[in-house]
Residue frames as qw, qx, qy, qz and C-alpha x, y, z in Angstrom:
[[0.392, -0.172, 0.902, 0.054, 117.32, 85.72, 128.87],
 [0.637, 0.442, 0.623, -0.106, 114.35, 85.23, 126.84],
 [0.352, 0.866, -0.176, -0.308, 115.26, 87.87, 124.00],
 [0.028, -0.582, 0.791, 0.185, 118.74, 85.59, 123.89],
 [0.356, 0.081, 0.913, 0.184, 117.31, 82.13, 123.22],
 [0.668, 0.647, 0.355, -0.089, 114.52, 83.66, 120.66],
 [0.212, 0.898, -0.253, -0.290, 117.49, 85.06, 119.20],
 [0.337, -0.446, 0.828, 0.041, 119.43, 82.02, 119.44],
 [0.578, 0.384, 0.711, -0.113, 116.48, 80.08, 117.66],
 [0.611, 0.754, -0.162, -0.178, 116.18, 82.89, 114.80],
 [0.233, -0.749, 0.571, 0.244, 119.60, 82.08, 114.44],
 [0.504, -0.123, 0.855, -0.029, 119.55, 78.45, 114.02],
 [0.706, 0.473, 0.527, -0.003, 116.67, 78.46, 111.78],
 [0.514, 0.828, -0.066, -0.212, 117.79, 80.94, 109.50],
 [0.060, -0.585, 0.735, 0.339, 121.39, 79.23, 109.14],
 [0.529, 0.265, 0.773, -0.228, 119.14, 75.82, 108.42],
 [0.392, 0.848, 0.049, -0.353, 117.10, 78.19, 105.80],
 [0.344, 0.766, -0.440, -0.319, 120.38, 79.16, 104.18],
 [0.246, -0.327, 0.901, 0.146, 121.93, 75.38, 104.16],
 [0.459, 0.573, 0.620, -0.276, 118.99, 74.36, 102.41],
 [0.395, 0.776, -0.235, -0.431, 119.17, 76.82, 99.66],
 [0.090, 0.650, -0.653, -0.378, 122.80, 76.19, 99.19],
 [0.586, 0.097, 0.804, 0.023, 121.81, 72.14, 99.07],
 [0.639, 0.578, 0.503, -0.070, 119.08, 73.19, 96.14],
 [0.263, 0.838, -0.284, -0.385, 121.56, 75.61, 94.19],
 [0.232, -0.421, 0.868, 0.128, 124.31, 72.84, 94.39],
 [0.544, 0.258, 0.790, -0.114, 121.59, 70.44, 92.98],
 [0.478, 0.824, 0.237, -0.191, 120.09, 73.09, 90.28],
 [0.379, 0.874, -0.204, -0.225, 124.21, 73.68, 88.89],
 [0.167, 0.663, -0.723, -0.094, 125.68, 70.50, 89.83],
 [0.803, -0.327, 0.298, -0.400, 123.94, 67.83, 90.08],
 [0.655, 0.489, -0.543, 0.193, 127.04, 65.54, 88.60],
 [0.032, 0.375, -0.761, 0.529, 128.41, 65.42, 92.43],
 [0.574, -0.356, 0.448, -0.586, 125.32, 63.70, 93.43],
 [0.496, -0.064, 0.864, 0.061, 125.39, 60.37, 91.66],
 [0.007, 0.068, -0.807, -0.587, 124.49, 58.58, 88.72],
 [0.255, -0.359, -0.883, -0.162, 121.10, 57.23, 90.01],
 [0.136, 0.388, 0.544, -0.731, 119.68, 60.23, 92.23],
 [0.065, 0.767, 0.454, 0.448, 116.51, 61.76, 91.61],
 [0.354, 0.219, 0.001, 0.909, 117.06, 64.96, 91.66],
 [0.196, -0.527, -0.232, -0.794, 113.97, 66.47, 91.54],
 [0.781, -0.420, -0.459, 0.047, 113.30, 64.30, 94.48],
 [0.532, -0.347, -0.304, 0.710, 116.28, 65.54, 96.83],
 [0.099, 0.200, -0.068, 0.972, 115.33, 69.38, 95.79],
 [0.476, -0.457, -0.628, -0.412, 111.90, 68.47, 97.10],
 [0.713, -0.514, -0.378, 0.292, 113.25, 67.40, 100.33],
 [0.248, -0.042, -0.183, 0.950, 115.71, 70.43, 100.63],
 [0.254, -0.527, -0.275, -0.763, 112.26, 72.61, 99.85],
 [0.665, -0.503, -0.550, 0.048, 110.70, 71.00, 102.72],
 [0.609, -0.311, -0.382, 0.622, 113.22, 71.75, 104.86],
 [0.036, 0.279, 0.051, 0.958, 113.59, 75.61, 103.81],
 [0.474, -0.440, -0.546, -0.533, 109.83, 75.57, 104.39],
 [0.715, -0.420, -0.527, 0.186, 109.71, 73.96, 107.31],
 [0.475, -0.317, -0.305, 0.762, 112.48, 76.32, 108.97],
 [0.008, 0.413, 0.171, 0.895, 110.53, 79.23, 107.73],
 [0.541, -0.551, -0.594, -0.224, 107.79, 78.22, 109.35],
 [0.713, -0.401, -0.458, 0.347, 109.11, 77.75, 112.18],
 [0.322, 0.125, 0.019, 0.938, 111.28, 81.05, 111.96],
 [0.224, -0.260, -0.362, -0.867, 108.04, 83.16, 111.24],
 [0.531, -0.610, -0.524, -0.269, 106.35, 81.73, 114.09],
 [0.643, -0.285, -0.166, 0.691, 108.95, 82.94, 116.51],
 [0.140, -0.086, -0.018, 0.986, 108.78, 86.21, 115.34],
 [0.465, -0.422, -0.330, -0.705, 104.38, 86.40, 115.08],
 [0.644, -0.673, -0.326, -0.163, 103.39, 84.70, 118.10],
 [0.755, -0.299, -0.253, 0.526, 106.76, 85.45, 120.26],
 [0.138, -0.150, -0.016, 0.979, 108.51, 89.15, 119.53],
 [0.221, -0.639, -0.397, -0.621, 105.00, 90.46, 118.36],
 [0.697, -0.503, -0.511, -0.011, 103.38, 89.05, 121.10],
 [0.482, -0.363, -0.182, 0.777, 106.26, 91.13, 123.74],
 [0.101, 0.237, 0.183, 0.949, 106.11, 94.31, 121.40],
 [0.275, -0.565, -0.505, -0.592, 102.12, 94.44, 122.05],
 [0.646, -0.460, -0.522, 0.314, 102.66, 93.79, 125.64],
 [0.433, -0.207, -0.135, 0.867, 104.77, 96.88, 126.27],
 [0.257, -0.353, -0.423, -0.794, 102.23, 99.06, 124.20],
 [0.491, -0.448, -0.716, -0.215, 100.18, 97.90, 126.17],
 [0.612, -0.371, -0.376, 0.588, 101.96, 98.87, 129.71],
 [0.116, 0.056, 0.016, 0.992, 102.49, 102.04, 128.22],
 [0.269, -0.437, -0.549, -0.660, 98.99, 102.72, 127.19],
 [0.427, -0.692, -0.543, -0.211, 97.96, 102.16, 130.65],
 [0.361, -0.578, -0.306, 0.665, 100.40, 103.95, 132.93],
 [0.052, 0.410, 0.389, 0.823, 99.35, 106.54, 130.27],
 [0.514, -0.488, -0.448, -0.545, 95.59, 106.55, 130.87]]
């Protein structure tokens, strides 16, 4: 169960991640669809953010969460080893 909902979370962020991009390509080769009066540089700011943000977030899910299991087991081993 736990392996499925961190997987379920990478999941989420990295589609997030990739909607993002497409937001800042769509901005960087058309920005004609977004209006006469956006600021541009403004809304690719806010798409950065967001990328950002879900990285973060992504990248903490896989350092403090699947490390954090991987070292455990090492661990387990290490001692019905020893």
């Amino acid at each position: 169960m736990r392996e499925m909902l961190l997987n379920a979370a990478k999941s989420y962020y990295v589609g997030l991640i990739n909607k993002h991009i497409s937001n800042v390509e769509i901005l960087l080769t058309r920005s004609v669809g977004i209006g006469e009066h956006q600021d541009i540089q403004r809304a690719i700011d806010a798409e950065l953010n967001a990328v950002a943000t879900n990285d973060d977030k992504l990248n903490m899910i896989i350092k403090y969460f699947e490390r954090r299991q991987e070292d455990d087991k090492k661990e387990k081993v290490s001692k019905q080893k020893g």
